[in-house]
C-alpha positions as CSV (number, residue, x, y, z in Angstrom):
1,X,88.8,96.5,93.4
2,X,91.2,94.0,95.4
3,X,92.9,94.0,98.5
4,X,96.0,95.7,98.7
5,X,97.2,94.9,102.1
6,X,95.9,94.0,106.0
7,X,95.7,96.5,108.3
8,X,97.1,96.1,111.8
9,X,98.2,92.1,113.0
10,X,97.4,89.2,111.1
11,X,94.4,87.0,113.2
12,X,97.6,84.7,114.5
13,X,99.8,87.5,116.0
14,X,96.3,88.2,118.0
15,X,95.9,85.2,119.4
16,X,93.2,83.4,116.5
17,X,94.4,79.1,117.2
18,X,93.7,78.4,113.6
19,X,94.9,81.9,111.9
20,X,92.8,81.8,109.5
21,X,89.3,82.8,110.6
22,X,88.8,85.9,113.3
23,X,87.6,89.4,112.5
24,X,90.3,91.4,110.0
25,X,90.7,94.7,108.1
26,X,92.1,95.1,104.8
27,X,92.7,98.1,102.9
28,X,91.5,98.4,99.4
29,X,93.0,99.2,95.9
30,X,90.3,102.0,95.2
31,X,91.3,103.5,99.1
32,X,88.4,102.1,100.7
33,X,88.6,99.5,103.8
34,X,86.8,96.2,104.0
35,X,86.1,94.6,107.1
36,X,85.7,91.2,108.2
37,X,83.3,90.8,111.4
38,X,80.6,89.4,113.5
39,X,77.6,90.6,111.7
40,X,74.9,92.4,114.1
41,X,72.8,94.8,111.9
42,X,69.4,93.6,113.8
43,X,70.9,93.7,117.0
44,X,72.7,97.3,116.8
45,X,70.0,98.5,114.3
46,X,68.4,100.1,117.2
47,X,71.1,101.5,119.2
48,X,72.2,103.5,116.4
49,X,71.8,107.4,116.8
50,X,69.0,108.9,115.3
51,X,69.0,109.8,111.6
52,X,71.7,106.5,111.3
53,X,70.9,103.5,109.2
54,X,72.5,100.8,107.1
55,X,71.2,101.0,103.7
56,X,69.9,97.6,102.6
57,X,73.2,96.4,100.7
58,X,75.3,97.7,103.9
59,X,75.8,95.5,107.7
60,X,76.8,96.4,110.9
61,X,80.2,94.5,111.5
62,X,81.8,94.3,114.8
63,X,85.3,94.0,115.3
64,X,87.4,94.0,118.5
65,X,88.8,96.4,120.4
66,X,92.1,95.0,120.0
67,X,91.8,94.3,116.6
68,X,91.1,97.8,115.9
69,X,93.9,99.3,118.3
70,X,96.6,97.0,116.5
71,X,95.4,98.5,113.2
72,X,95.3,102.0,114.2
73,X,99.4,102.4,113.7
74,X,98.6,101.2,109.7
75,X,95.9,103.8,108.9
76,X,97.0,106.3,107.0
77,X,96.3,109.9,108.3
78,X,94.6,110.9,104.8
């Protein structure tokens, strides 16, 4: 698996000083998306709906809104 290209902006056109480190999302050579984020599994843990959970190799990532918006236009439809 590798990473085939960034979805949306690069951290710099979003206003990242350094362009290097602020949250990101890549898709992957296999179809998947990886996501680069502020980890909070503890803290959302319980605000997930019920019957939700991550398994114990998966986190809850969070990403900004914008960053998400300026990746919607490079998500493919299927």
């Amino acid at each position: 698996m590798q990473v085939v290209r960034r979805i949306g902006d690069p951290p710099r056109l979003r206003g990242s000083r350094t362009g290097e480190t602020c949250p990101d999302i890549f898709e992957l050579s296999d179809g998947n998306f990886a996501v680069i984020g502020t980890e909070a599994t503890e803290t959302l843990r319980r605000w997930l709906p019920m019957g939700t959970a991550p398994a114990d190799h998966e986190r809850i990532v969070v990403v900004s809104r914008d960053t998400l918006v300026r990746a919607k236009r490079d998500i493919p439809d299927s």
